[in-house]
N, CA and C atoms as an extended XYZ file, in Angstrom:
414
Properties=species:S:1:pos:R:3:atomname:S:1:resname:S:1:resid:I:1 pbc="F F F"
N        57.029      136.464       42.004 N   UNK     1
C        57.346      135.235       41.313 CA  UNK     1
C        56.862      135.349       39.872 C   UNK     1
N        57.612      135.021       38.606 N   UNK     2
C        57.241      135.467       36.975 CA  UNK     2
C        56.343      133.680       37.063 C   UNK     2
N        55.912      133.489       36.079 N   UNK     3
C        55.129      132.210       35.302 CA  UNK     3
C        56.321      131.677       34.920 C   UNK     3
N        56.058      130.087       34.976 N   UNK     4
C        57.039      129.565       34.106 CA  UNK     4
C        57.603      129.682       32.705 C   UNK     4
N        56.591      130.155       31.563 N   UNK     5
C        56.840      130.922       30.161 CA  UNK     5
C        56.166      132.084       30.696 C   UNK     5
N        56.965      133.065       30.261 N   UNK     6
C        56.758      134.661       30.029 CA  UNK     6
C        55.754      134.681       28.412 C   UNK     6
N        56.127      133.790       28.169 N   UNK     7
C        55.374      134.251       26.114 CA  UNK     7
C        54.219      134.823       26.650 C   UNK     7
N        53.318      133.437       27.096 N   UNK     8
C        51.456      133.881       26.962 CA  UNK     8
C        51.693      135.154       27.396 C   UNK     8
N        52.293      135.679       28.415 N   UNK     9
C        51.785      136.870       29.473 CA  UNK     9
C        52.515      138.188       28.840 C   UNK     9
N        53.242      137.915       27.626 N   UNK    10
C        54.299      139.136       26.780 CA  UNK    10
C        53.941      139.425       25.645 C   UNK    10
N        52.186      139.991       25.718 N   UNK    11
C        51.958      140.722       24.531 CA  UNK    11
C        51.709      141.808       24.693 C   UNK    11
N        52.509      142.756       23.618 N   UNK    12
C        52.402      143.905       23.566 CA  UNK    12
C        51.667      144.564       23.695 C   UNK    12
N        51.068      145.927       24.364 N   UNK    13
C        50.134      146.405       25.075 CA  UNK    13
C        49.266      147.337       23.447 C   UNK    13
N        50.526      147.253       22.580 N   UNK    14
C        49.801      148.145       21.091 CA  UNK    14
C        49.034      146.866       20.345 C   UNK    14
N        49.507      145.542       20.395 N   UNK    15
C        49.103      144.968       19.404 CA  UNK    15
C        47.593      144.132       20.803 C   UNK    15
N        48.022      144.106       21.808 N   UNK    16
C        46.670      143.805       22.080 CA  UNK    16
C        44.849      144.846       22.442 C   UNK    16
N        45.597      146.103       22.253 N   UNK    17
C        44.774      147.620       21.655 CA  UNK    17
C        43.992      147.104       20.371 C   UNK    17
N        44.714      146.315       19.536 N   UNK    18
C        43.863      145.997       18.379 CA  UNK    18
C        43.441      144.700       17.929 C   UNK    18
N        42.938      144.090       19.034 N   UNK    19
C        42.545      142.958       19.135 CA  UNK    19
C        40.395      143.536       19.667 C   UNK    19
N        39.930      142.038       18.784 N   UNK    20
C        38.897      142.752       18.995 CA  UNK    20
C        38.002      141.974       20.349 C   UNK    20
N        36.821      142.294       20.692 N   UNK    21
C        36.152      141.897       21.608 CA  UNK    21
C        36.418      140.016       21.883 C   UNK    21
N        35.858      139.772       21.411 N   UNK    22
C        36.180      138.452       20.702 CA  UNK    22
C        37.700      137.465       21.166 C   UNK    22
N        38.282      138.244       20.233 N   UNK    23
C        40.157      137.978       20.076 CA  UNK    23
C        40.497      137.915       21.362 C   UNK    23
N        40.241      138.875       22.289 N   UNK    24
C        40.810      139.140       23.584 CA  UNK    24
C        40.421      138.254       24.578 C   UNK    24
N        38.737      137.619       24.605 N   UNK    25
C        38.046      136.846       25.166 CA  UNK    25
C        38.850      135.226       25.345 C   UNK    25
N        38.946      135.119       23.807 N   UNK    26
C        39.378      134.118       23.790 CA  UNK    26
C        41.129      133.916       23.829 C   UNK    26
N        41.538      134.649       23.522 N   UNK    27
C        42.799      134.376       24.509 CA  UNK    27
C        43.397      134.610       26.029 C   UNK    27
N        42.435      135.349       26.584 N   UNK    28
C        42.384      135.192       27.690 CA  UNK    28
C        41.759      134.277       28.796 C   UNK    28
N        40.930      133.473       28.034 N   UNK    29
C        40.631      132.185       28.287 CA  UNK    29
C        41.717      131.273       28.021 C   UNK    29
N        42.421      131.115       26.797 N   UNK    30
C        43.521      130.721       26.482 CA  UNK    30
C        44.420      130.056       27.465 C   UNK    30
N        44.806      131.142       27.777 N   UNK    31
C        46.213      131.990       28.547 CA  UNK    31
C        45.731      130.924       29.983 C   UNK    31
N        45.083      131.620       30.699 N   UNK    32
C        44.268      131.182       31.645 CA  UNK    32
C        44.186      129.707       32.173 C   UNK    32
N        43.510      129.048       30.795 N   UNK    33
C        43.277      127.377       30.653 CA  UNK    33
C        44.856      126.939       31.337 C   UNK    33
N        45.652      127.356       29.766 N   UNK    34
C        47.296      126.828       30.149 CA  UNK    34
C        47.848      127.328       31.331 C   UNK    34
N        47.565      127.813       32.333 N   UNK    35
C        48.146      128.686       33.146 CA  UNK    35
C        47.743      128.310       34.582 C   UNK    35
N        46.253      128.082       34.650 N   UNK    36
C        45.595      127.395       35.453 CA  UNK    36
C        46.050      127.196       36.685 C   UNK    36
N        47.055      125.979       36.511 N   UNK    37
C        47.984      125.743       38.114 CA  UNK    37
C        48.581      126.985       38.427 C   UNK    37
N        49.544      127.338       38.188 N   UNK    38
C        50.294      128.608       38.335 CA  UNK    38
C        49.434      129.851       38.829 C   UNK    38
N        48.339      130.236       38.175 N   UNK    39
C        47.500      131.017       38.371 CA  UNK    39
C        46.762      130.787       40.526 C   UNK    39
N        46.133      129.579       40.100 N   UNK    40
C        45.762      129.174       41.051 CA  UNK    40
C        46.786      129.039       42.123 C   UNK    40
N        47.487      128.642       42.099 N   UNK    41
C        48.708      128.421       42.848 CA  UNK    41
C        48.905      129.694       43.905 C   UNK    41
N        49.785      130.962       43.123 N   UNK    42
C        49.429      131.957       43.337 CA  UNK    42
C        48.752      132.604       44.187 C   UNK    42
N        47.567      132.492       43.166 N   UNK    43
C        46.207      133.335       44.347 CA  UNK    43
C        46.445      132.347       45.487 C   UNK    43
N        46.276      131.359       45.670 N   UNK    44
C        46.737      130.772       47.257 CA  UNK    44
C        47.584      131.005       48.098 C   UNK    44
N        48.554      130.515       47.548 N   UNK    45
C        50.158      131.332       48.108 CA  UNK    45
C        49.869      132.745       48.627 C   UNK    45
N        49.580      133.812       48.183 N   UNK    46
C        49.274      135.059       48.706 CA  UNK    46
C        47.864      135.166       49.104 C   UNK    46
N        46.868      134.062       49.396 N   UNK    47
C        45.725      134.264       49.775 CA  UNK    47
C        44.825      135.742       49.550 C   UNK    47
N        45.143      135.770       48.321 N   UNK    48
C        44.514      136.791       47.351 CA  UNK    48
C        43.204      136.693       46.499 C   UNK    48
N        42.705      137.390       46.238 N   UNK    49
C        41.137      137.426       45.787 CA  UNK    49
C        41.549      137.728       44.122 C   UNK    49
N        42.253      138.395       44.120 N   UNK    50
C        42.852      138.766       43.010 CA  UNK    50
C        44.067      139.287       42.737 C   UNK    50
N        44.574      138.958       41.015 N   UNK    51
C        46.356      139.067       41.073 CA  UNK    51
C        46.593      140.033       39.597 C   UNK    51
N        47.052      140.515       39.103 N   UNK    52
C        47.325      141.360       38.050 CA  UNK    52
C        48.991      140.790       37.470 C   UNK    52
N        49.039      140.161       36.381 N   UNK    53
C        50.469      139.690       35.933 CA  UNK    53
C        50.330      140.268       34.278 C   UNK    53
N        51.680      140.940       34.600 N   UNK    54
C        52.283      141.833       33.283 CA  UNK    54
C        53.425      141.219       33.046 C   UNK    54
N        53.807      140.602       31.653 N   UNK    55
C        55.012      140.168       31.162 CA  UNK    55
C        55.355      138.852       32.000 C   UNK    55
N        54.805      138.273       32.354 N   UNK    56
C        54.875      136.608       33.407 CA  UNK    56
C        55.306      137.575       34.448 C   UNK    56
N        55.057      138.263       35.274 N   UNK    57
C        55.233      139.136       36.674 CA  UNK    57
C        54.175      139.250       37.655 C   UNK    57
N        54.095      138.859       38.652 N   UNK    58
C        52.712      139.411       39.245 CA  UNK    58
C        53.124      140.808       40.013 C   UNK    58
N        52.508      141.841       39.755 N   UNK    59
C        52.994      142.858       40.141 CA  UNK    59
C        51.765      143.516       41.199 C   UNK    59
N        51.205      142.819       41.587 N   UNK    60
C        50.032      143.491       42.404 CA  UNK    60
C        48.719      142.515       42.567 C   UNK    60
N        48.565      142.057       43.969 N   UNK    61
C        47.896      141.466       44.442 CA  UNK    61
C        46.938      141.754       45.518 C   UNK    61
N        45.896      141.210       45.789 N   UNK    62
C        45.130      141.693       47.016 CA  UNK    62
C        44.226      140.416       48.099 C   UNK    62
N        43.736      140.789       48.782 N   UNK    63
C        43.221      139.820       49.972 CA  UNK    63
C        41.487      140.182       49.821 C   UNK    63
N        41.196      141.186       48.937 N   UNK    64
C        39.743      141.286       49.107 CA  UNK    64
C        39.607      141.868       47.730 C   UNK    64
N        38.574      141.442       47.501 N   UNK    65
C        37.474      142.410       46.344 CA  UNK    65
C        37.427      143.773       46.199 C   UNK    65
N        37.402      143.851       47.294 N   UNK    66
C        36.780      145.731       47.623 CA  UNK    66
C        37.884      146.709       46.592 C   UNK    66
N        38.647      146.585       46.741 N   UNK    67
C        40.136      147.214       45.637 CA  UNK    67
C        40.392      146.757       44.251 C   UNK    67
N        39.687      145.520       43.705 N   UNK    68
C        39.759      145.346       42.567 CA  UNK    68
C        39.927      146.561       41.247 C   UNK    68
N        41.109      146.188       40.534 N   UNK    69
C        41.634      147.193       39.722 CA  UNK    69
C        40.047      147.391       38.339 C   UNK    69
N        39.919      148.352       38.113 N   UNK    70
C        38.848      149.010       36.842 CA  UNK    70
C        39.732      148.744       35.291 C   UNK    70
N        38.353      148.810       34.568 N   UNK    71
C        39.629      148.148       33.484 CA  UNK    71
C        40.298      149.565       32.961 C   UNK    71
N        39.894      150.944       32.932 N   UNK    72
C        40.923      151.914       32.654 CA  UNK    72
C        42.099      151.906       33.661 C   UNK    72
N        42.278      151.498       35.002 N   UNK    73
C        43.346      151.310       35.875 CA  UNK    73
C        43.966      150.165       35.079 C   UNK    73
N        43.734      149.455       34.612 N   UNK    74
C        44.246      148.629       34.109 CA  UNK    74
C        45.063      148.966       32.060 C   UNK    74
N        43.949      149.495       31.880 N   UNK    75
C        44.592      150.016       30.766 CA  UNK    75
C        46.088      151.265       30.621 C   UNK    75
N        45.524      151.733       32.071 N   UNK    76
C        47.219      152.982       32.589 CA  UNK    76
C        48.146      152.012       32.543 C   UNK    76
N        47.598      151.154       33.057 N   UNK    77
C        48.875      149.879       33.611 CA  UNK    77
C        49.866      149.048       32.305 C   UNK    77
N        49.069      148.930       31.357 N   UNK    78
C        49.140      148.636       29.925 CA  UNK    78
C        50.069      149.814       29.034 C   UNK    78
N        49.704      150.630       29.460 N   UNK    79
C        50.530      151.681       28.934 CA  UNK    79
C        51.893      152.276       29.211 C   UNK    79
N        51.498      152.359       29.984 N   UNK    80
C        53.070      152.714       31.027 CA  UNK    80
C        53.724      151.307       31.276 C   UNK    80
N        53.365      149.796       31.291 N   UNK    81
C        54.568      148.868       31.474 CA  UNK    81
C        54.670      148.527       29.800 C   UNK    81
N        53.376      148.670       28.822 N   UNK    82
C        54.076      148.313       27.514 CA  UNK    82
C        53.741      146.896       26.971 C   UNK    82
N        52.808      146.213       27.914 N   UNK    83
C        52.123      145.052       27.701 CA  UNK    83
C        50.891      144.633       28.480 C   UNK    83
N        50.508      143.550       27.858 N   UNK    84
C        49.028      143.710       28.215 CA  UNK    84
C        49.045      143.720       29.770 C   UNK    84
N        47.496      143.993       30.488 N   UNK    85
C        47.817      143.728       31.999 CA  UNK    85
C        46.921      142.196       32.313 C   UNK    85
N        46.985      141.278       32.723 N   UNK    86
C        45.854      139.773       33.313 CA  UNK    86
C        46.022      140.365       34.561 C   UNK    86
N        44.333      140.256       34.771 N   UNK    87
C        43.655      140.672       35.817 CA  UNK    87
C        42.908      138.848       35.844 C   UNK    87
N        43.671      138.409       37.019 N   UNK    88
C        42.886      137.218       38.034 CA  UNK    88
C        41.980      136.872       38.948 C   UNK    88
N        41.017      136.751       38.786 N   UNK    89
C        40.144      136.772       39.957 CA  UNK    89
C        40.356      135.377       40.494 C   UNK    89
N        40.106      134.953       41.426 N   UNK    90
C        40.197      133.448       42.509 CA  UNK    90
C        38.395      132.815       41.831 C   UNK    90
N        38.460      131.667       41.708 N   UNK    91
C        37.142      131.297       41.236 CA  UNK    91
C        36.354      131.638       42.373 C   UNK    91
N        35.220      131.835       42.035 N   UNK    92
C        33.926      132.085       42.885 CA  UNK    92
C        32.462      131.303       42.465 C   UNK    92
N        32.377      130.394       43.170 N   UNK    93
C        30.881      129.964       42.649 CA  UNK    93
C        29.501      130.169       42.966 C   UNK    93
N        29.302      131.112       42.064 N   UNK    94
C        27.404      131.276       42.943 CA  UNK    94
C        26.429      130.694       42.395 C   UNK    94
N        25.537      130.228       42.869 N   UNK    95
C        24.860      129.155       42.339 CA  UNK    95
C        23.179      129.801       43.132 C   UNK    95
N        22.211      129.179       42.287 N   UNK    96
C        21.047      129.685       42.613 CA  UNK    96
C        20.231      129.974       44.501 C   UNK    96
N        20.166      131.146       44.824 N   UNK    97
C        19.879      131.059       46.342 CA  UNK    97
C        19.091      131.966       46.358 C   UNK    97
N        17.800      131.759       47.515 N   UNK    98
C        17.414      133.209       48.270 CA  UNK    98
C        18.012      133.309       49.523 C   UNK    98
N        18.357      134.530       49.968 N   UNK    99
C        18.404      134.733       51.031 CA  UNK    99
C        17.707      134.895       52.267 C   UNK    99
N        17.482      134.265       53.256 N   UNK   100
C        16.469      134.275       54.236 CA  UNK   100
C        16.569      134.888       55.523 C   UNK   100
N        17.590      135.001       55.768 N   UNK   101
C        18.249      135.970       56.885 CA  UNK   101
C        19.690      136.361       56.336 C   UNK   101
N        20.505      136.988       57.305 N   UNK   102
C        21.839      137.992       57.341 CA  UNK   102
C        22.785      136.765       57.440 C   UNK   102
N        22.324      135.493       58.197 N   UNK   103
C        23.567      134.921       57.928 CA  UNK   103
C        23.685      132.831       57.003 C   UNK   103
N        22.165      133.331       56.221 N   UNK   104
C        21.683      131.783       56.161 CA  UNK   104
C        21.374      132.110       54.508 C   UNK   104
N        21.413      130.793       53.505 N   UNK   105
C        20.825      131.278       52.511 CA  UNK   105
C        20.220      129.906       52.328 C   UNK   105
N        19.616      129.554       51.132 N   UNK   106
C        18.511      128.401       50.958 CA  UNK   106
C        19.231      128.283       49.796 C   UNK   106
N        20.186      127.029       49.360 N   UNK   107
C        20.574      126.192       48.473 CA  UNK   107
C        19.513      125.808       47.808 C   UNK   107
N        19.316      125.742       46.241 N   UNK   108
C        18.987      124.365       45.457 CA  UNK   108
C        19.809      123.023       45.139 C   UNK   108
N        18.531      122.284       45.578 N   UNK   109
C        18.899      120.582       45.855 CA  UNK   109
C        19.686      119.959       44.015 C   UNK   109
N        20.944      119.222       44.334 N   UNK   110
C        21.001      119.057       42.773 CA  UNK   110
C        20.568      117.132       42.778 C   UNK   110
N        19.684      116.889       42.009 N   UNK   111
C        20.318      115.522       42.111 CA  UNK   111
C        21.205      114.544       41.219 C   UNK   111
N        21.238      113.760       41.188 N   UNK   112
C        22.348      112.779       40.487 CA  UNK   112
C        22.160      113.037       38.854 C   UNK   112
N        21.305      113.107       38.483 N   UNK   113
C        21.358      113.449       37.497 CA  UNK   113
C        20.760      115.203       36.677 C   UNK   113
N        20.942      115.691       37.637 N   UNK   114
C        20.517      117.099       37.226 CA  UNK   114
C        21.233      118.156       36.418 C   UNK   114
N        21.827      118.628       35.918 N   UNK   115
C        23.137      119.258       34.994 CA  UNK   115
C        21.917      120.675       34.578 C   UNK   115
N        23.245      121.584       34.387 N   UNK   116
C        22.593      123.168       34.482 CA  UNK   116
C        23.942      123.990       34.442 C   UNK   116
N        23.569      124.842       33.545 N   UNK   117
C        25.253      126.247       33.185 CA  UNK   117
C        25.080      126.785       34.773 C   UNK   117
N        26.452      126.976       34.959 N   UNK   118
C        26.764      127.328       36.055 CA  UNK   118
C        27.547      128.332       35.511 C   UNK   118
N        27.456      129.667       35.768 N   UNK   119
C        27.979      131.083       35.156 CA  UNK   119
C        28.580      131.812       36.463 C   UNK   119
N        30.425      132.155       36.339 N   UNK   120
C        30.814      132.306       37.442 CA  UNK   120
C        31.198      134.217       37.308 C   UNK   120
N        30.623      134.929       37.885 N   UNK   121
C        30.135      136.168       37.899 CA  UNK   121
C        31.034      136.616       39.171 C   UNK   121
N        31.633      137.489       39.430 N   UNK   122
C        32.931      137.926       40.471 CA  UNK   122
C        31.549      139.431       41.066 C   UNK   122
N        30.940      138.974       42.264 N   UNK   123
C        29.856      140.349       42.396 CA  UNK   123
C        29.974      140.520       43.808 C   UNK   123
N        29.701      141.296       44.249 N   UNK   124
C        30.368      141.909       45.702 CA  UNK   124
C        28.285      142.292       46.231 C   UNK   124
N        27.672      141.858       46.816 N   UNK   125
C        25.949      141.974       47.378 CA  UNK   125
C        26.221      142.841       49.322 C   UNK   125
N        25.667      143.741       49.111 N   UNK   126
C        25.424      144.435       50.183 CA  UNK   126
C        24.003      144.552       50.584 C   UNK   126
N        23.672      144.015       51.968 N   UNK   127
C        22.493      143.655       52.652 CA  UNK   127
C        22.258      145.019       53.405 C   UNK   127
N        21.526      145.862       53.042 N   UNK   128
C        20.612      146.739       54.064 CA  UNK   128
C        20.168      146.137       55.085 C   UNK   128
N        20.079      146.107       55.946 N   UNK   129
C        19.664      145.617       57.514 CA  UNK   129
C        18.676      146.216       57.734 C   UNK   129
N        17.983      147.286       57.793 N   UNK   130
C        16.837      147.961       58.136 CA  UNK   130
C        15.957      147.549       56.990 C   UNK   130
N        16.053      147.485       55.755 N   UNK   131
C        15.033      147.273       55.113 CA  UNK   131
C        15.274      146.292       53.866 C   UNK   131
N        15.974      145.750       54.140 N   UNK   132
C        16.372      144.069       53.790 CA  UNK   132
C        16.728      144.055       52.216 C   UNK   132
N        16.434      145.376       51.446 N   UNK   133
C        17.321      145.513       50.229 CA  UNK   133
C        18.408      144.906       49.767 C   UNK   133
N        18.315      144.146       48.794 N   UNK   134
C        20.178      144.048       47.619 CA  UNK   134
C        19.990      145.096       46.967 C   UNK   134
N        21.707      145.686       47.201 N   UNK   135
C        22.261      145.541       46.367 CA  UNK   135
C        23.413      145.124       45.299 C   UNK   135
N        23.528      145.517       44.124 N   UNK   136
C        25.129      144.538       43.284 CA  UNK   136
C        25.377      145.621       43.214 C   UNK   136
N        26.537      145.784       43.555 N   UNK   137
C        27.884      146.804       43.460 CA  UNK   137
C        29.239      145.981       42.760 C   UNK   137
N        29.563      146.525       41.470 N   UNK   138
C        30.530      145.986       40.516 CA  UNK   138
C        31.447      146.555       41.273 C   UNK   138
């Protein structure tokens, strides 16, 4: 299924090469903001973790994390279709916890008036069982 406008999602893969840290951030926030439903939509519809759309196209989707595209896989991808690639992740919210066992974690209490940045970080945590280790694996 393409996006309803192709524009946001049809920039050239040379002119967004020279866009800087910055530039890219913020139009991909951009893009994103306006896009939002559609985006979301999407990742539901295919009950996907994540979606990759080139030229308003989604050309590759998935059901888990574990396969998430690298950004040089992504930059091949850029090259060879000739425009940029949006890489989607499904929101994820993690919010402050310890873990106390394998299948329980310990929430912080918010109350009515409590407010705090909430920073949404896409991280995949693997629990050692024998010796109760994290780790983050990108």
């Amino acid at each position: 299924m393409r996006a309803n406008k192709a524009y946001p999602f049809a920039i050239r893969y040379s002119d967004y090469t020279e866009f800087s840290e910055n530039e890219e951030s913020e139009l991909r926030d951009k893009i994103y903001m306006e896009n939002y439903e559609w985006i979301e939509s999407e990742l539901a519809r295919r009950k996907a973790e994540w979606m990759i759309v080139v030229n308003g196209q989604i050309i590759k989707s998935s059901r888990t994390l574990d396969n998430i595209p690298t950004q040089p896989h992504l930059d091949r991808l850029g090259k060879k279709r000739g425009f940029m690639p949006f890489l989607f992740v499904r929101n994820v919210l993690i919010e402050e916890s310890i873990i106390t066992n394998h299948n329980a974690a310990s929430w912080s209490k918010v109350t009515l008036n409590d407010f705090y940045l909430l920073l949404e970080l896409p991280l995949k945590i693997l629990l050692d069982d024998q010796n109760k280790n994290t780790e983050i694996v990108e």
